[in-house]
N, C-alpha and C positions, 0 to 999 in steps of 0.2 A: 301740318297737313300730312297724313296718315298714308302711306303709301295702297296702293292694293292688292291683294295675294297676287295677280297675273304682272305688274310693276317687281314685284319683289322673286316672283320665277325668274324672268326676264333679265336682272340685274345677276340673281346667281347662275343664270348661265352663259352671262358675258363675262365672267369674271373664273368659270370654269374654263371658257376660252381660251382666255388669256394665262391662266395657268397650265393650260397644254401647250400652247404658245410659248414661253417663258421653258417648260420641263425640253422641249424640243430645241430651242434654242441651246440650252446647257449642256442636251445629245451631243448637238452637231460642235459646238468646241469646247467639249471634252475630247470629240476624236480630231478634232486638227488638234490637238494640245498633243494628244500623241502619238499621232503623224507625224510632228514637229521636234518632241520628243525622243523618238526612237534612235533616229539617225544621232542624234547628241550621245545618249546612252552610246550606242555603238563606238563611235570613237573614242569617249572617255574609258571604255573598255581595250582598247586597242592602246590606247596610249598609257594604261596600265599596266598592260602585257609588256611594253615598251620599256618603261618603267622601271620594272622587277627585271627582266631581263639584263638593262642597263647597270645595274644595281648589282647583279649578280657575277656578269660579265668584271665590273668594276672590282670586286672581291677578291675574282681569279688574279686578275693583274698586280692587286696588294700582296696576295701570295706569293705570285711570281717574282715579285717586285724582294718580297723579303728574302726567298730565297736565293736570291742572286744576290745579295746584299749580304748575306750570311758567306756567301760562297764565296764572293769578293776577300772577306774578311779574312778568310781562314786563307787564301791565295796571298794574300799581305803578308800573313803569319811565318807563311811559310818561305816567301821570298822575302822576308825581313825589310819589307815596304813600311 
């Protein structure tokens, strides 16, 4: 059974509908996706900064660390510890 040109308008534009429908839905979470997103970003940023800092701070103290250990050594040397 054959449809008829005004059946088959009708059908393409419930279905143009539905794909405004469906592209709007995607709109609206895509932006909670990064609404939800942004804040994460932010702190993984933050805890990067953190991070490197810790890290760098951490380096100083090896340094430290050695040079007192060097300076120990030669304070042995000299008081025949």
């Amino acid at each position: 059974m054959p449809l008829n040109e005004d059946a088959v308008i009708q059908k393409l534009l419930d279905q143009d509908e539905k794909l405004e429908g469906i592209s709007t839905q995607i709109q609206e979470l895509r932006a909670e996706m990064i609404a939800h997103l942004e804040p994460i970003a932010t702190i993984v940023k933050r805890l990067d900064e953190e991070r490197l800092a810790a890290v760098h701070w951490i380096e100083r103290v090896e340094e430290t660390v050695a040079t007192h250990t060097e300076e120990i050594g030669k304070m042995k040397e000299t008081l025949s510890v």
